[in-house]
Every structure is written in C-alpha cells, then in structure tokens.
N, C-alpha and C positions, 0 to 999 in steps of 0.2 A: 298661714300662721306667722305672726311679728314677734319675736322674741329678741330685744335689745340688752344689751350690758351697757354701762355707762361707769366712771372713775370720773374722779377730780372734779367733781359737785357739789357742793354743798348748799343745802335750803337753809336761807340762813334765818328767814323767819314769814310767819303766818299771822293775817286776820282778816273778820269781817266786820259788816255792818248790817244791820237791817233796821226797814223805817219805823221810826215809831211806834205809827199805830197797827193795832193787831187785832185778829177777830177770834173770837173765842166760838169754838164749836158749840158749847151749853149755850152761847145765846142765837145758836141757829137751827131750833127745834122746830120751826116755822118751816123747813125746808125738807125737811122728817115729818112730813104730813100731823105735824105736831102730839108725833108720838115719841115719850119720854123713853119707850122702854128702844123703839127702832134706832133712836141714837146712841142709848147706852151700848145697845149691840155693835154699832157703827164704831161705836170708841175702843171699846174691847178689841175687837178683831184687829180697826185698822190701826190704831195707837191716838187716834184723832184726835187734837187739843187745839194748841194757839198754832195760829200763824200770823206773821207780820207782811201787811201789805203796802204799796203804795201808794200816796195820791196824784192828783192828775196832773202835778205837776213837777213829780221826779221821774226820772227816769233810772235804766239800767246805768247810765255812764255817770249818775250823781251819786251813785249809791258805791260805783267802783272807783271812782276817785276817792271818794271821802274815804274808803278803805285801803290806797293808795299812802293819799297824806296820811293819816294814822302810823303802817309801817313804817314811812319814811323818816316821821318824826323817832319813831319809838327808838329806830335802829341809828337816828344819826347816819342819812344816806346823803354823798352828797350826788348832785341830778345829776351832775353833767355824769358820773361814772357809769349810770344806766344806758346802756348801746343797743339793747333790744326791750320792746315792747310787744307783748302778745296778748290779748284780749278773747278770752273764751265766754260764748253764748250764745245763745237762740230767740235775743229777746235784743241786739242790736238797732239803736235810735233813726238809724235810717239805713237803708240797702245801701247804701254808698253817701259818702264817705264811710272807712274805716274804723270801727269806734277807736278800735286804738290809734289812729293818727288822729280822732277829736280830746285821744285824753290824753295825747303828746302835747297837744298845747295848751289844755288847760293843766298840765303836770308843771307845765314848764320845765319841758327835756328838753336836753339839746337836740339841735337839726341833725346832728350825724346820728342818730339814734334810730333802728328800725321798727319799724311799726306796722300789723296787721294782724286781723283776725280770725278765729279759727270759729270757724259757725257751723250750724244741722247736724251737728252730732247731741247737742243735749248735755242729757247725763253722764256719759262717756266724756264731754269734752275736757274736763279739767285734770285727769291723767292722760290725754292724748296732749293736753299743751307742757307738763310735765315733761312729757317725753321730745317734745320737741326743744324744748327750753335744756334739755340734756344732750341733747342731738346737736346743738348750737355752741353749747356751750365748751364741751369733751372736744368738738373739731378743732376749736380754734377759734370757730366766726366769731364767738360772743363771749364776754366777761361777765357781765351780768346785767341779768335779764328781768325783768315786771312781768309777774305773771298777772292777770287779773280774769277774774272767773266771777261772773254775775250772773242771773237771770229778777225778772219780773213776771215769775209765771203763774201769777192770780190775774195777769192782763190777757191770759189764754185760753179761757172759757168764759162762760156768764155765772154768776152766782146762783144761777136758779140750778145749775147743773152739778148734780147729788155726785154724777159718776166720773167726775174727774174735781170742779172749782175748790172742793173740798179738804182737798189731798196737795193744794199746792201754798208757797209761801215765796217771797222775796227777798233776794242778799244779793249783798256785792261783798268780794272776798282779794288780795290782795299776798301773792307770794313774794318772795325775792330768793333767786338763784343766781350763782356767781362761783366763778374757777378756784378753788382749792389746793393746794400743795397735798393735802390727805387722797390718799386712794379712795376712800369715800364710795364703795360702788353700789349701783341701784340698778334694778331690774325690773323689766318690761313688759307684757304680755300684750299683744293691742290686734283686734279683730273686728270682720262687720260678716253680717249675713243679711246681706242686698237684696236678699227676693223676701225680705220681709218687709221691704221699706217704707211700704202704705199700713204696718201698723201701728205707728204713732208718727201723726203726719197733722201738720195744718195744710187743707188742701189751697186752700184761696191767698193771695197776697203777697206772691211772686208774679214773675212775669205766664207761666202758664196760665194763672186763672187769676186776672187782674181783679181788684175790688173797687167795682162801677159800680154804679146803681140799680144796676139788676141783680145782686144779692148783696149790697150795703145794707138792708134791713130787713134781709130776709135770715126766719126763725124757723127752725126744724124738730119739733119732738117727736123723742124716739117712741118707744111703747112704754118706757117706764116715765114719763113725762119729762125728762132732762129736756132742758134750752140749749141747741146748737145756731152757729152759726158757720158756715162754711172758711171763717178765717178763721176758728178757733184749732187748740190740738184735738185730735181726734183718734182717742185711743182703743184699739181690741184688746180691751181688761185681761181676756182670759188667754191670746196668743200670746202677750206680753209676759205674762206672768208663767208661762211654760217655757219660754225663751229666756228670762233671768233665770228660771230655777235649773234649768239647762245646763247653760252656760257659766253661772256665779261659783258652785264648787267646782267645775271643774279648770276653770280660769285660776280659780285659787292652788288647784294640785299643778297647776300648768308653771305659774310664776315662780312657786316653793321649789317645786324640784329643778326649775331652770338654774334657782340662786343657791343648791343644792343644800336649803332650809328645811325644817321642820316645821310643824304647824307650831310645836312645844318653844320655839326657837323665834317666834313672832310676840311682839308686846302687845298690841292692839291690831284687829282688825274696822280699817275704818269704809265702812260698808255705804254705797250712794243709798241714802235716805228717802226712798222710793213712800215707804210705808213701814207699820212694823211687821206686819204678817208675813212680805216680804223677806226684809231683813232675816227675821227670827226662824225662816224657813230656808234661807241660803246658809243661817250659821250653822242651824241642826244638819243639815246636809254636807256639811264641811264638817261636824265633828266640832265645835268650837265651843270652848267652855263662856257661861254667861259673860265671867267677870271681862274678856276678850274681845267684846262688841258694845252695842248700846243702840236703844230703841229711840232712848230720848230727846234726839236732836231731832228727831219727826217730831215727837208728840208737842216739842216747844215752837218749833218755826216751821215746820210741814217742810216737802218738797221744794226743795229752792233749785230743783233743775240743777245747772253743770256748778253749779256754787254747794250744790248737797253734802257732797263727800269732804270738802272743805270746812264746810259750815258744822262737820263732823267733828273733826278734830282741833277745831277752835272752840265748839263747846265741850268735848269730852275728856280732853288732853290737857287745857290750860293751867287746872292746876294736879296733873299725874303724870310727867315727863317720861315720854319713854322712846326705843331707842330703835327698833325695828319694829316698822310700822306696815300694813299689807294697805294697799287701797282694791276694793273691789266695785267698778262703776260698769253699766250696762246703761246706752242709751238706745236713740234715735237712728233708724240706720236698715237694719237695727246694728249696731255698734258694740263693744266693751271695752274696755280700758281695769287689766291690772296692774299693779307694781308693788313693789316689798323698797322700802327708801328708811335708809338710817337716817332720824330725826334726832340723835341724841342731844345736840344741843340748839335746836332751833329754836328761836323765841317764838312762841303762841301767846298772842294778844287779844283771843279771846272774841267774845261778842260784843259789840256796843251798839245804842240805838243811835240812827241815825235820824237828826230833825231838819225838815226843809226849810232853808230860810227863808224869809220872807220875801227875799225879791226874784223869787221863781216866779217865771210864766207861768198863768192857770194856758187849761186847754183852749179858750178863745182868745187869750192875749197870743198864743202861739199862731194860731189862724192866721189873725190882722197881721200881724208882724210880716211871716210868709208873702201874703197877697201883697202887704206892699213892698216888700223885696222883689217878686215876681212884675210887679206895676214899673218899678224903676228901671227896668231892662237891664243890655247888657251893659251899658258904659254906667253902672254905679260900681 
C-alpha cells in the first residue's frame, strides 16, 4: 500500500485535444449484426456514443504537443523555466527513443531539462505521473514540470471487434505543475495487483513475442465473432470489471480518510472513463451523489486510455470551477491510481479538435523515408 502526502504544488493548469474526426456509434449498426435494438442496448448500458479517432498520419506525440502549445500559450510559459518533462502512455511512437525526449525537441525545451516516460500502466498512468511530478517537485529536484498524458487507443484492436474497438477514443492531454510558496497539499493512494497482469495485456510487440511475419496477418475469432490479433489489447471483460469494482470504492475510502476528508468535503469526483456502467457502478458503491461524477465524457470521446480521467475534467470542470477534486483511475497491471488535489484555481482549457496538417507523413511516406535512412548507414 502507497500512501503519499505532498505540500508546495501547485497544478497550475489543464488541457486537451483530440483529432477531428470522430465515429459515431448510430452509424455502426453494421457491426451489431445490424440489429437496431442490440445497439440501443449496447448504448444504454455502456453510455456508447462518439469517439474521436486518428488518422494514419498522427500520432500519440502530435496530438500531445499540440496540447502542450495550447497550455503554454494560454498560461504565458516561458520554456526555458520547464526542467522536467514526463510523458504518460501505452501507445508511445516508438520503443525507444523516449517520447518525451521526442517532444523536448519538438517543444523546444531547453537541454537542461529532464525527460522521460512512464509507460504499461494505461489508465492508471496519469495519476501515477501526478504523483511523481509531486515527488519531484515537493524534494527539490524540480520547479516545474510538463505533464503530458495521451493515448491512441482505437489503434489497439480492429474495428470489427464489438468487445473492446468500441469502447475506445484518442486524446493527448497536457498539465503544468510547479513549486508554490502555498501549502497547497495533495494526497496519494497508488497500488498494483501483479498476478493479474495477463488481464489486459497486448501480448505481441515487444521483445517477448516480436511481430514477424508469422502472426503479422494473423486473425483470431473468438466465439462471439470479434477480430483479434495477437498485437492488439486483450481484455478479460468480466476479471477487469470485479477488479475496478473491487478496488475503485475502496481506493476512494483509502485516499479520503488518509487526507482525513469526507466524501461531503470532495467537489467532483473525477472517475477514469472506462465506461458508463462502470463509472456509475463505482459511484453507487462509493455512496456518490449524481451531481458529483459524470458519464459524459465516455459517451462524447469514449476511453481515451491514461489521457481518460484528464479528458474528464477538461470536459466536465471547464466551465464549474471546483476546488477539491478526487481522481479515481484503475489500469493495466493491473494498477490504480487515487488522489484528492486542490484545483481551486487551476485554468482548464477545455477540449479542442485537433487538425493534421498537411504536411504529415501518410503511413507509406513514413516507410520510404525509414528504408532510406536505414540505406544511408551509419556515416549519414
């Protein structure tokens, strides 16, 4: 059990982005065996509506820059004063390098500035970088810090697959924390339960089980006909769902009583945007009155992975300022991440759509490119 206290922080403000274009659940009846009534039920239960995807020529670190510059403009930052960079996700543009030493230099930080990322945790990850960005910051090492929390996780299954491609959405999200003369204190809860770790897992596309061409085009369905493929996630619906509802209230009686709160005594609960059956079954089990949570950032942009709970409070909070805030996130791990953090005056900047510009690599200009950097050896 991780239980931290933190003083002399302050988040001084919040946003995201996500891309443009969006798909609308009503026009994916075709995947619902084009039964009207089996999708209404699918919307009822899960909260199912839009999500925003990307195309094949953004990625996760276009979508968290652009919600980088955003805060930096909104807040008047200047770069050089940023000294730590941390980059939260599971959808990372390449194994190595670092995303955040790729969006130190497209940030244009300075070099004295540190940089790296916190990956495989998911949904959990964006209060476990929280807490380290307060760990950093409360010592000493750091003044202030970029937080950035993104995923692309409609690139994590196939669309034909009902039992996960459905439920997910993309955002890049963008904090800013920095040392305070305010006592300012915030509190921690952060756990994993590691013998559950195969149940939400992409098993393929690390170094254990490389993707060669002996399962590059290999398709697996299940019995209810979903499309897998061995790099996608691959989640146990019904282990996952007794492990948040497990762990979600009582992670919330865990954090409360450490910061010796009430539940009456919390403005918003802002809950990882798993689902709404979820959500709306950790609040009832917490005791939480409606007006205190909110379904709707599923039902507008779906699962955006460790950008979720973010992607929460930028759409639920932007314009209803409030001043102690709980996060409740359960990932990959399996993992969770609570915290209770005074927001009273943090700027929240909201949602905005993010457009590719035109002179992004599609996926075969990226190719060429590679092969001839690869062709040129080492003395280029």
């Amino acid at each position: 059990m991780s239980k931290s206290k933190f003083g002399h922080v302050k988040i001084t403000g919040v946003t995201a982005v996500v891309p443009e274009h969006f798909i609308d659940i009503d026009d994916e009846v075709e995947f619902f065996n084009d039964d009207r009534h089996l999708l209404e039920r699918n919307k009822k239960i899960l909260g199912l509506g839009r999500r925003h995807v990307i195309d094949d020529r953004t990625t996760n670190t276009d979508l968290c820059e652009a919600a980088a510059n955003d805060l930096i403009a909104a807040l008047n930052i200047d770069k050089d004063t940023i000294d730590t960079l941390i980059v939260v996700s599971s959808s990372h543009d390449y194994h190595y390098p670092a995303s955040a030493c790729v969006l130190q230099g497209r940030l244009d930080l300075s070099e004295d500035c540190s940089c790296f990322d916190i990956s495989g945790l998911a949904c959990s990850a964006y209060v476990h970088g929280l807490w380290m960005a307060h760990s950093l910051i409360s010592s000493g090492a750091a003044k202030k810090c970029l937080l950035l929390a993104g995923d692309i996780t409609s690139t994590h299954s196939d669309r034909r697959n009902r039992n996960s491609n459905m439920l997910f959405g993309d955002a890049g999200t963008a904090t800013l924390l920095e040392y305070t003369d305010d006592e300012n204190q915030a509190f921690f809860y952060t756990g994993t339960r590691g013998k559950g770790w195969d149940k939400l897992i992409a098993p393929a596309g690390g170094y254990d089980l490389p993707i060669r061409s002996d399962i590059a085009d290999l398709e697996i369905l299940d019995k209810s006909g979903n499309v897998w493929r061995l790099y996608d996630d691959i989640m146990k619906g019904m282990d996952v769902f007794k492990f948040t509802t497990d762990v979600g209230p009582k992670g919330i009686a865990e954090v409360l009583a450490f910061a010796g709160k009430t539940k009456d005594e919390v403005d918003y609960f802002a809950f990882h945007q798993a689902n709404k059956q979820i959500v709306r079954t950790l609040a009832m089990y917490s005791g939480l009155p409606k007006e205190k949570f909110s379904t709707e950032t599923f039902s507008s942009f779906g699962n955006c992975g460790a950008a979720a709970v973010t992607m929460d409070i930028c759409y639920s909070l932007k314009d209803r300022q409030k001043k102690a805030i709980c996060l409740a996130t359960f990932g990959v791990g399996l993992s969770w991440g609570f915290a209770l953090l005074d927001m009273e005056d943090t700027y929240i900047g909201g949602v905005r759509s993010y457009q590719t510009p035109d002179d992004k690599m599609t996926r075969e200009e990226k190719i060429k490119y590679w092969i001839s950097y690869f062709k040129d050896g080492n003395d280029a």
